[in-house]
C-alpha positions in Angstrom: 0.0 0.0 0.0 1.1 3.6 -0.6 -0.1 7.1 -0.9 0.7 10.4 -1.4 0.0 13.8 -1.8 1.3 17.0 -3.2 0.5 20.9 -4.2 2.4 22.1 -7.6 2.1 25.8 -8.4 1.0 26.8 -12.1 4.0 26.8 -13.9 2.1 28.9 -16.3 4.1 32.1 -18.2 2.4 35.1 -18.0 4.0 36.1 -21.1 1.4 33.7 -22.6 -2.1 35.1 -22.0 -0.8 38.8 -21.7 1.9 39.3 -24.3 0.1 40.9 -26.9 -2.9 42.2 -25.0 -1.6 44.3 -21.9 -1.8 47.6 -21.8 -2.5 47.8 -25.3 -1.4 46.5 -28.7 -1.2 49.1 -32.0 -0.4 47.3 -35.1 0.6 48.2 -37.8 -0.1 47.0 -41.4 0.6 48.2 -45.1 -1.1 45.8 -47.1 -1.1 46.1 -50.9 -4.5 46.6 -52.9 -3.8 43.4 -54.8 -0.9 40.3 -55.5 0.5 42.3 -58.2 1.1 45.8 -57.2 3.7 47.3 -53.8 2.1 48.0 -51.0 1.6 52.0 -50.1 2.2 54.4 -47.2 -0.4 56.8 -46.0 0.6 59.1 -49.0 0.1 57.0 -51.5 3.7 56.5 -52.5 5.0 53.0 -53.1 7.0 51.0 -50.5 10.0 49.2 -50.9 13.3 48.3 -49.6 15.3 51.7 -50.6 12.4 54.1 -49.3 12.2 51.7 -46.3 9.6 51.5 -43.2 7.2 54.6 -42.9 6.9 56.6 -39.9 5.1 54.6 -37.3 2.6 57.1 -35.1 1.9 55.4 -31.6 -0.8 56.4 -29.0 -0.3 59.8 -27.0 1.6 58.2 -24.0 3.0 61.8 -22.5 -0.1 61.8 -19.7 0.9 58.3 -18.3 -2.5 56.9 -20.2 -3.5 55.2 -23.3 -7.4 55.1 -23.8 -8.5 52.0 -25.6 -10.2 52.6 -28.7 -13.9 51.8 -28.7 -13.6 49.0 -30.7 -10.7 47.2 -29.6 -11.0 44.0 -27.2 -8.4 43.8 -24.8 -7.7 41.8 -21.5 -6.0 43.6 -18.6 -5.4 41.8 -15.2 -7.4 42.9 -11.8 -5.9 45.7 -9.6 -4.0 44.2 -7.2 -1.7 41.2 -7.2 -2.3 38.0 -9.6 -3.7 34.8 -8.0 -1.4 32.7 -9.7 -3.1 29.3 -9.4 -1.9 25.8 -8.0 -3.2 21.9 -8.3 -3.1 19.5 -5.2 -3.2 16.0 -5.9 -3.5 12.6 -3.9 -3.5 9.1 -4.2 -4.3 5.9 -2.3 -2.8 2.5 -4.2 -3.0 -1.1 -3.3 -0.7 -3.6 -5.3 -0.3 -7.2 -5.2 2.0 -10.1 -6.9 -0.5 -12.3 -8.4 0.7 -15.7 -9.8 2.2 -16.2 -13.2 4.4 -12.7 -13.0 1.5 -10.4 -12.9 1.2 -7.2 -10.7 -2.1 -5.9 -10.5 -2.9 -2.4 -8.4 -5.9 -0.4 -7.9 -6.0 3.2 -6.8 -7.8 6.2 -6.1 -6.3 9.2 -7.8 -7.4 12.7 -7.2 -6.4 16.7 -8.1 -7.9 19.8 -7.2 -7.2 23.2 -9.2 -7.4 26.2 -7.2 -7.2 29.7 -9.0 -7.2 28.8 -12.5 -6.6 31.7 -14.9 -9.2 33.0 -17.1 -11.0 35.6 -18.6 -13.8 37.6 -17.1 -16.2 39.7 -19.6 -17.2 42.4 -17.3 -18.9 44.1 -20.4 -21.0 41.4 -20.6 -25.2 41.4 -20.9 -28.4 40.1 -19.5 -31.1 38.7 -21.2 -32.6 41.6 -23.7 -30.0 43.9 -22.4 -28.1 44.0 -26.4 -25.3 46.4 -26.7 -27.0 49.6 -25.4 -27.8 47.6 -22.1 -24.3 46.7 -20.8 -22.6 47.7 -18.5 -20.0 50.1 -19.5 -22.4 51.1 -22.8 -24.0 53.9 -20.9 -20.6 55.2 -19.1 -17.6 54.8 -21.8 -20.1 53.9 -25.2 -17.8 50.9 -24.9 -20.0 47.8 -26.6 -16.8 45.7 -27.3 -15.9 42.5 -24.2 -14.0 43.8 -21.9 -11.8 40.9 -20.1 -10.6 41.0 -17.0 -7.3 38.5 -15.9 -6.8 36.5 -12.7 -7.0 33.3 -11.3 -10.3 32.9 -10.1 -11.9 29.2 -11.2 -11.4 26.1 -10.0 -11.5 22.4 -10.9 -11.4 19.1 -9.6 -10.6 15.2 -11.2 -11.6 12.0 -9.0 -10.3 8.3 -10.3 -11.0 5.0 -9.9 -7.5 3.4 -11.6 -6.9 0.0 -11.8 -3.6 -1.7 -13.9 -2.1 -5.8 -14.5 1.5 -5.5 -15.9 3.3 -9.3 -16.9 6.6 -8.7 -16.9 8.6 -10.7 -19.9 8.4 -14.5 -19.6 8.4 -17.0 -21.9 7.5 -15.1 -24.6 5.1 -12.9 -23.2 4.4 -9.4 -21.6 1.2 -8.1 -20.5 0.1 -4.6 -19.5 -3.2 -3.0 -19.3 -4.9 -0.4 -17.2 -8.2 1.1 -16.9 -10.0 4.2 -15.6 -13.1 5.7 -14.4 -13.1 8.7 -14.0 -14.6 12.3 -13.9 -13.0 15.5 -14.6 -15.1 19.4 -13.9 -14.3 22.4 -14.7 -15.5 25.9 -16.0 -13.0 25.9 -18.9 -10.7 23.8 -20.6 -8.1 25.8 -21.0 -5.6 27.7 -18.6 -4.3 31.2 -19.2 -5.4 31.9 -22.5 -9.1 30.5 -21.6 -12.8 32.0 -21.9 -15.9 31.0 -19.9 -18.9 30.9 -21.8 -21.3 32.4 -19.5 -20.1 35.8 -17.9 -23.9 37.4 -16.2 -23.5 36.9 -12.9 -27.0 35.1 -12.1 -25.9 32.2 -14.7 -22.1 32.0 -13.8 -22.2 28.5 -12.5 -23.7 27.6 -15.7 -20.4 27.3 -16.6 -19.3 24.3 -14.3 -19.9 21.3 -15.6 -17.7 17.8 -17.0 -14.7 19.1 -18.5 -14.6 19.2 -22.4 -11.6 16.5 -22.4 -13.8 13.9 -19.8 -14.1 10.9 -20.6 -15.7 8.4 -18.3 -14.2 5.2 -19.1 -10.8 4.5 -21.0 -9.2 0.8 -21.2 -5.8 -0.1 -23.0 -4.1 -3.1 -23.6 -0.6 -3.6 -24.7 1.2 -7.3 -25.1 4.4 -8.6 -26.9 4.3 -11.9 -27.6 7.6 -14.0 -29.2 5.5 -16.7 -31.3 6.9 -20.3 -29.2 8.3 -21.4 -32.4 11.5 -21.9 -34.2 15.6 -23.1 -32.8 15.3 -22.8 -29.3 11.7 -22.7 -28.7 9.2 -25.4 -27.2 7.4 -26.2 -30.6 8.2 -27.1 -34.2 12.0 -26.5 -33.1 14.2 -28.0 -35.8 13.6 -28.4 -39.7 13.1 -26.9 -42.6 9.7 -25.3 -41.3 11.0 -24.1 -38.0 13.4 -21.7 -40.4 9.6 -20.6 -41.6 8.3 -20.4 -38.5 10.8 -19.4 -36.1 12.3 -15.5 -34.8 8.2 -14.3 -35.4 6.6 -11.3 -33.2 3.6 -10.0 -32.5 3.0 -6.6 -31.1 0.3 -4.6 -30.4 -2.1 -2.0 -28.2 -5.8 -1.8 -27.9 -7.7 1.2 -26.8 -11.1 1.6 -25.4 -12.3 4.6 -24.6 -16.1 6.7 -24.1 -16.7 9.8 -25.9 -16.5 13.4 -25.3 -19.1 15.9 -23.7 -20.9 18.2 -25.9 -23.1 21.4 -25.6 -26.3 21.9 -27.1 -25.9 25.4 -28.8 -28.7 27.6 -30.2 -29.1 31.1 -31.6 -28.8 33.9 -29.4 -30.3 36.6 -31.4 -33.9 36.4 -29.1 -31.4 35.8 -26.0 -30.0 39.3 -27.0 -27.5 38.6 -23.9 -24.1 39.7 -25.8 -20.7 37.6 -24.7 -22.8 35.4 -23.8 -23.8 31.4 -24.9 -26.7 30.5 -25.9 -27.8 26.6 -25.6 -31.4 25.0 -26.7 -34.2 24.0 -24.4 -34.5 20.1 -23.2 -38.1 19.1 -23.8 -37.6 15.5 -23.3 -36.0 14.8 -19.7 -34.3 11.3 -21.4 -32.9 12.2 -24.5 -33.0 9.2 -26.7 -29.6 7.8 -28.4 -30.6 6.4 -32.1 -26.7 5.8 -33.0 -27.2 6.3 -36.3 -24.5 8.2 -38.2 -24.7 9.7 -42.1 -27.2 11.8 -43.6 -30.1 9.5 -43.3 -30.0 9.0 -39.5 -29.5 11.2 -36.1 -27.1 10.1 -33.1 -29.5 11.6 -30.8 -33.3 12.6 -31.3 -33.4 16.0 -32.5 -37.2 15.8 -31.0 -35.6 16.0 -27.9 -34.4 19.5 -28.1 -35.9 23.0 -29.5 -34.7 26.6 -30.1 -35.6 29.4 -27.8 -38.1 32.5 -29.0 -37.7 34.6 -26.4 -35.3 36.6 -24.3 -34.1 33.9 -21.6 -31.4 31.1 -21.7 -32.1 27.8 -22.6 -32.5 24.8 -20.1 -30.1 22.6 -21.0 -26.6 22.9 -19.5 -23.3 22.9 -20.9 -21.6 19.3 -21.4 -24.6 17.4 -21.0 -23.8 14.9 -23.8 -21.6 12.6 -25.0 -20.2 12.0 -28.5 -19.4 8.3 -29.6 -16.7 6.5 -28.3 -13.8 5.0 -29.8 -12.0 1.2 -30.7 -8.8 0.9 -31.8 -6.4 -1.8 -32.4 -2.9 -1.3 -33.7 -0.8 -4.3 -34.5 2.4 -5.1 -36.1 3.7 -8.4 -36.8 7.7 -8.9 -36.9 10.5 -11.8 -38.5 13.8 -11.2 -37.4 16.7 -12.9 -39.4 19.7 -13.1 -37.7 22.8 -12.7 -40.0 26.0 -12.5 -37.1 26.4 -12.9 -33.5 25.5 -8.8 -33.6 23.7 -8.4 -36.1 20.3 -8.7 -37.8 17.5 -7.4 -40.1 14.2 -7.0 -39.1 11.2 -7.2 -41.2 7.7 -5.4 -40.4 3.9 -5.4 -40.8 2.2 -2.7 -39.1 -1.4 -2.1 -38.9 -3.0 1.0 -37.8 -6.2 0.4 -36.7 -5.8 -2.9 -37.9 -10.2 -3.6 -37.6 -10.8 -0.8 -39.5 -13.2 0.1 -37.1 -15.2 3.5 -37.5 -13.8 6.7 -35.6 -16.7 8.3 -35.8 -16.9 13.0 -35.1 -19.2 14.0 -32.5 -22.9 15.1 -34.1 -23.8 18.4 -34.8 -25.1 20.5 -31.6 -26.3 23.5 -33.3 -30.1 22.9 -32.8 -30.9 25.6 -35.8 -28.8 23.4 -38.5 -30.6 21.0 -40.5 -28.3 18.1 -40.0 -28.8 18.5 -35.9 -27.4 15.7 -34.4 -26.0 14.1 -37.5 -22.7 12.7 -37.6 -21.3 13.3 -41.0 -17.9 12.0 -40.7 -15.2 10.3 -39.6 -11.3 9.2 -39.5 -8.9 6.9 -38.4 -9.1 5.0 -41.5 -6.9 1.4 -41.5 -3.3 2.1 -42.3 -0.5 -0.1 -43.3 3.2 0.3 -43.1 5.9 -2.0 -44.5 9.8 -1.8 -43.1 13.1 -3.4 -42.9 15.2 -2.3 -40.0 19.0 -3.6 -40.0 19.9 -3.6 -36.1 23.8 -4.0 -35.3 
């Protein structure tokens, strides 16, 4: 049995969300009307190496203060010091020595994120509110978001984490793990993040599974030296164990439960600007028809319906979940052995060797026509070929 626990402080840069934002960015840019002409100056006279850069004319800075322009979107960190953010984690494990070489273990594994950085639109509206209705409309005539910087949100992961590991033996090594898990948040992203709900009534809108979630993930990874061939317990001498012999198989299998999705709709009746807009749930037990291409729906669309008037719809952020994925990659190995120290190596490998579907999360926008279709896919099998001399 062991355990542990730990805090580890954001390593984040602050040159990353604020380079290029705070105080204020001016650029500067002399395009040319077309491909085939220079590019001008103010003046109208043609730019190029010999005349070189034009005059560059910067904001008034002699008063100490550069007013945004109206229509620029900035982010500028609170007054004050920066919460910069930390994670504390945990974990209980019990592992035990099962028979035939195999360790097995089962843990619990948990984190907690405390100050994430984000942004906070404190420009943002209410229901019916539009431009002329926020908050710094009225004062400044500013209509643009206006994004205040700090670590503010938090987060939190809790696991279920159980593994088997063989170690090499006759042939043979084994190891596995699965997971159940469940990861919340109010964004995915740190630093450089946005939350999609910034009224303060409907802020905790915003916390909910974490985009990346995803409840259940297995893999499985073996090498396996085929028993066969000059030293080996079967079909060990003769012509056929030349054939047969110095053969490998490799390969990894995944398992793993889809994504969460939002259910977005228009938010031109919302009229809540910086602000998301998601449809109304009419059915408490939304349906799941698995059916992908243009004939069929993933989920019932009947399910769901646009809003008409000026208030946000019922349904929540993350509330679904895309398809899930197989995979199987295998590759299958001879080795012929030319010295003591030397050989060549031929290989077969199989990407997604099933060729089973990776099917793209459905549609969420409950104004498009193809709501909840799934109209495509990847991961497509793939098939490699190599010789690898090893000496």
């Amino acid at each position: 049995m062991r355990s542990g626990y730990g805090i580890n402080y954001d390593p984040l840069p602050l040159s990353r969300p604020l380079r290029g934002f705070y105080p204020l960015t001016v650029n500067f840019a002399f395009p040319a009307p077309n491909g085939f002409v220079q590019a001008v100056d103010s003046n109208g006279s043609p730019l190029n190496l010999a005349t070189g850069m034009p005059p560059v004319f910067g904001p008034d800075l002699s008063t100490g203060i550069a007013e945004l322009p109206a229509a620029a979107s900035e982010r500028s960190p609170y007054p004050g010091e920066l919460h910069r953010g930390y994670t504390q984690s945990w974990n209980f494990t019990v592992e035990r020595q099962l028979p035939s070489n195999v360790l097995a273990s089962i843990a619990y594994v948990g984190t907690q994120t405390v100050h994430q950085f984000a942004d906070r639109d404190i420009n943002a509206g209410y229901p019916g509110s539009g431009t002329a209705g926020l908050p710094y409309a009225a004062k400044f005539g500013r209509t643009q978001p206006t994004n205040m910087w700090d670590g503010y949100l938090s987060a939190n992961y809790h696991s279920l984490q159980t593994s088997i590991r063989r170690q090499f033996s006759n042939g043979l090594m084994l190891q596995g793990a699965y997971t159940w898990s469940k990861a919340i948040n109010m964004t995915d992203d740190d630093g450089w993040a946005a939350v999609g709900w910034n009224w303060a009534p409907v802020f905790n809108r915003n916390r909910a599974p974490a985009g990346y979630d995803r409840t259940h993930v297995f893999q499985m990874g073996w090498v396996y030296n085929l028993p066969f061939g000059k030293d080996k317990p079967y079909i060990n001498s003769g012509i056929l164990s030349h054939i047969v012999g110095n053969w490998e198989v490799d390969g990894v299998m995944a398992a793993y439960t889809g994504t969460p999705m939002t259910v977005t709709a228009p938010g031109d009746s919302l009229n809540a600007p910086n602000n998301t807009q998601t449809a109304d749930q009419v059915n408490p037990n939304v349906e799941k028809l698995a059916q992908a291409g243009p004939g069929g729906w993933w989920f019932d669309p009947t399910a769901y319906k646009t809003i008409t008037d000026q208030r946000f719809g019922s349904s929540g952020r993350n509330t679904l979940r895309g398809p899930g994925v197989f995979n199987t990659d295998l590759t299958l190995a001879r080795t012929f052995p030319i010295k003591e120290r030397m050989n060549l190596q031929f290989r077969s490998e199989w990407y997604n060797m099933p060729n089973s579907v990776h099917l793209n999360n459905p549609n969420v926008d409950s104004s498009s026509p193809n709501f909840m279709r799934i109209l495509g896919s990847s991961g497509e099998r793939q098939i490699r070929f190599g010789l690898r001399l090893q000496f």
